[in-house]
N, C-alpha and C positions, 0 to 999 in steps of 0.2 A: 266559318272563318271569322264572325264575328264574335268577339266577347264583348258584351256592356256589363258593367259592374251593377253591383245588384243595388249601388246607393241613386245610378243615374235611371235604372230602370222604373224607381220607385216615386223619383222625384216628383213635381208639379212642373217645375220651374228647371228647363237647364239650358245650360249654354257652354257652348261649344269652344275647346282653346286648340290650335294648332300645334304642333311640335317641333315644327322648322326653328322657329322661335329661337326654340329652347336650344335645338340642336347646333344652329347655323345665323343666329343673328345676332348672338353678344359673345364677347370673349371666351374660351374653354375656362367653364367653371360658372358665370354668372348666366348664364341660360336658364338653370335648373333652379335657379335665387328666383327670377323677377316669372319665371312660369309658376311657381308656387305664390310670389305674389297675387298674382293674374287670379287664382282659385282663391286665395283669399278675398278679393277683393270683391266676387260676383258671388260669395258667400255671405259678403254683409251685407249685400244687397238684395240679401232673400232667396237667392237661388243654386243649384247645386253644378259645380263646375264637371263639366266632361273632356281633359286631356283627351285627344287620338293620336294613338302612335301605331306601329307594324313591330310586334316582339313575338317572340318563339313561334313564328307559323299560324298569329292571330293578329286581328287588328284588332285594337282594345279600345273603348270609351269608357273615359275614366280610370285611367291612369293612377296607383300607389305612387304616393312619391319615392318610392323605392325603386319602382319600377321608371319613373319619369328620369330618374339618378341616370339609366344608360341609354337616355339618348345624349351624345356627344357629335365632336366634328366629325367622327368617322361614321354616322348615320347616312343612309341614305336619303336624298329627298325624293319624299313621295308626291306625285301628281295623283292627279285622279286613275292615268293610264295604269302607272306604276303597284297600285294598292295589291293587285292579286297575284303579280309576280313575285312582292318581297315577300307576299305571308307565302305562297310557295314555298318559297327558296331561304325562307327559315330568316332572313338579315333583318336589323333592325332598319326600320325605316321612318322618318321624319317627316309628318306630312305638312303641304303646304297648303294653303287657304284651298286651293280647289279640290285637292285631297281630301281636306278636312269637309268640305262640303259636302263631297261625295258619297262620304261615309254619314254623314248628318242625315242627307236625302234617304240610304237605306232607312236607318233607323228611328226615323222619325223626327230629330232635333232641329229646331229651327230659329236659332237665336248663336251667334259666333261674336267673336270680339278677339280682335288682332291688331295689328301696330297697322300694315298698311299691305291693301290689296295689291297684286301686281297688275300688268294692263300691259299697254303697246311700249315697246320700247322704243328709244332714238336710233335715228340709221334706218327704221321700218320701210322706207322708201330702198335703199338699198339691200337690205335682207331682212326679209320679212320677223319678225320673232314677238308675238304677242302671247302672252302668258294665259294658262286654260283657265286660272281664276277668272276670267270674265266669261266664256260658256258655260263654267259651271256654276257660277253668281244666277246668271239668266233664267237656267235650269231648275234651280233647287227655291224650293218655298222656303227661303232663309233672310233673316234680317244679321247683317253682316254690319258691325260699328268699326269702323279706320280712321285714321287720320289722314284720310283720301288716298291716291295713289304714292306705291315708293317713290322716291325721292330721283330716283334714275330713270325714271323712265318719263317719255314725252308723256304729258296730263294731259294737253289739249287732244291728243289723237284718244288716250285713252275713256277721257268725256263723253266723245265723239260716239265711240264703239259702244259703250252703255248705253248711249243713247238709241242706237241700233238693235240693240239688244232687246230694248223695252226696257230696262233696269232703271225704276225711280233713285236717283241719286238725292236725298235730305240730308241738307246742309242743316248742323244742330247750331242752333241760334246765330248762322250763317247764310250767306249769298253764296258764297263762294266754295269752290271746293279748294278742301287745305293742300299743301302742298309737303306734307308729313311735316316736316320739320319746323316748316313755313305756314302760318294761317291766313296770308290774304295773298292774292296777286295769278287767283286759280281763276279755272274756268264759271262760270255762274250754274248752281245746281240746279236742280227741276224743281224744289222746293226746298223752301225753307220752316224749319219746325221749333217748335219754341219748348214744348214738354215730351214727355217722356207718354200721356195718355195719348198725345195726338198722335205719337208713332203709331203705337198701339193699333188705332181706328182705321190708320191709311194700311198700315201689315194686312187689318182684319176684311177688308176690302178689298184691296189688292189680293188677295188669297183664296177666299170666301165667294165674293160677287163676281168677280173679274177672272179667277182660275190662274192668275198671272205667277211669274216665277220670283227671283230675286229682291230684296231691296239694300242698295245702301244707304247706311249712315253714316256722313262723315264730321268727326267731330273734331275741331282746328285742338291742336297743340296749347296746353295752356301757358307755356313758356316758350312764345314766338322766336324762332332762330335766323329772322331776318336777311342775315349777311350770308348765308350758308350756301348762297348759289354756286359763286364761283369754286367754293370747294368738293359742292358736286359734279360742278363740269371737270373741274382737276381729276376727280375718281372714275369716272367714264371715261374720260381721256388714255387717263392710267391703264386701264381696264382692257381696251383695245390695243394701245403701245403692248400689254405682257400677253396679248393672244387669247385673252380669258373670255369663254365663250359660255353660253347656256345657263344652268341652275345653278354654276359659279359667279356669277357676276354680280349677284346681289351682296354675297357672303366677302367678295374681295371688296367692291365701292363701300361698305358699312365698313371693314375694317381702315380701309384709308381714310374715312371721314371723321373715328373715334380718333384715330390719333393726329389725323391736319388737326381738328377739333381743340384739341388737348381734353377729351371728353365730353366736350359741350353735346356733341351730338349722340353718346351713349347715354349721359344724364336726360337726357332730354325721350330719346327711345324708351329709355326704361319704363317712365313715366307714364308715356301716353299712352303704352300698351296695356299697363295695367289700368289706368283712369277709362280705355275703351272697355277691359271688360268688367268694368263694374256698369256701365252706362248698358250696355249688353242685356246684363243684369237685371237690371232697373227696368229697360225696356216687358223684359222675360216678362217680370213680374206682371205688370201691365196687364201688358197682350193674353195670362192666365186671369186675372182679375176680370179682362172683358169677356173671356171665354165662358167663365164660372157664370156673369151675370145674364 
């Protein structure tokens, strides 16, 4: 049920892109622009990018941009649960950070790079709803780079649950964890890392001596969006007033934010999604350089 392409199978070096992304987190049409970014960018960084999607009754690593062409809005989003019922059932499906984990953990890859993990959402007190990316963060021997948690959901709760989890949270040249859009005003991370070897050393420890699962890396937004709160609470707000429940919620708060915005916060997404996975990237390499020595 799985295909890996024969460029990710051969690799040294690869790292892992999601497909929600492309499917469900920028406008119909520029999804498929800044995911081919994303493989360019963890390309010059020495290492070979692996798209995962759900197409013709397979899940595929390493995605043709031909084939990345039909993931659109009408994709399904794939969780981790989700992966064996879409290859089933033949639909295309989109997968999301814990998806894409899920499939990394089969197949060996352990390097991902994405805009921003999900976690606990607001309201958790009255209806519970935390996203499986954090069990399957915990789970998988993966170094995951974001720009901390989305932007909608409560950060301090979701802190909290990584912290539970055991998941090292590395604040990259940071105290703090970013607040996707936002780089200061987060919770305080479990450490703070300055280079790209150091990751490397704590991955190969954490992994190696420890047998432990997940790590994140969160790297703050290099174009700070400061003012951006109140327009996130306006999109939650929004969110609830129109009934919108579940794996829709993300894909409606982003579109109300692009446009209160006037783009500020599409400009700004685009960016840091790809600047994480080239840093991803960077990391890969590393962490294959300590391997080899």
């Amino acid at each position: 049920m799985i295909r890996v392409s024969a460029e990710v199978r051969e690799a040294r070096a690869v790292v892992a892109l999601e497909t929600t992304l492309v499917a469900h987190g920028f406008p119909p049409g520029e999804g498929v622009e800044i995911g081919l970014e994303s493989e360019r960018r963890v390309r010059d960084a020495g290492a070979v990018p692996a798209t995962v999607g759900v197409l013709d009754g397979e899940i595929v690593v390493g995605l043709s941009e031909r084939e990345l062409e039909r993931f659109d809005e009408n994709a399904r989003k794939v969780g981790p649960r989700d992966l064996a019922a879409c290859a089933a059932q033949r639909a295309v499906g989109a997968t999301t950070v814990g998806g894409t984990l899920a499939v990394c953990r089969a197949v060996g890859i352990r390097f991902m790079g994405t805009g921003g993990i999900g976690g606990v959402h607001r309201g958790w007190q009255e209806q519970l709803d935390v996203s499986a990316d954090l069990g399957e963060l915990a789970r998988s021997q993966a170094v995951v780079v974001s720009a901390g948690a989305k932007s909608l959901l409560d950060v301090s709760a979701t802190a909290e649950l990584l912290e539970t989890f055991g998941v090292p949270v590395l604040g990259w040249r940071t105290d703090e964890l970013p607040l996707f859009y936002t780089a200061r005003g987060g919770p305080s991370v479990s450490a703070r890392v300055e280079d790209i070897d150091e990751v490397a050393r704590i991955a190969a420890a954490h992994w190696t001596d420890l047998q432990r699962g997940g790590i994140l890396v969160a790297r703050p937004p290099d174009d700070s969006l400061d003012d951006v709160g109140p327009l996130i609470d306006g999109a939650v707000a929004a969110a609830e007033a129109e009934g919108v429940r579940g794996p829709m919620v993300t894909p409606f708060v982003l579109s109300y934010l692009h446009t209160q915005s006037g783009g500020a916060t599409l400009r700004a997404n685009k960016e840091l999604v790809a600047a994480n996975a080239r840093l991803a990237a960077e990391i890969c390499v590393a962490y294959a350089r300590l391997a080899d020595g």
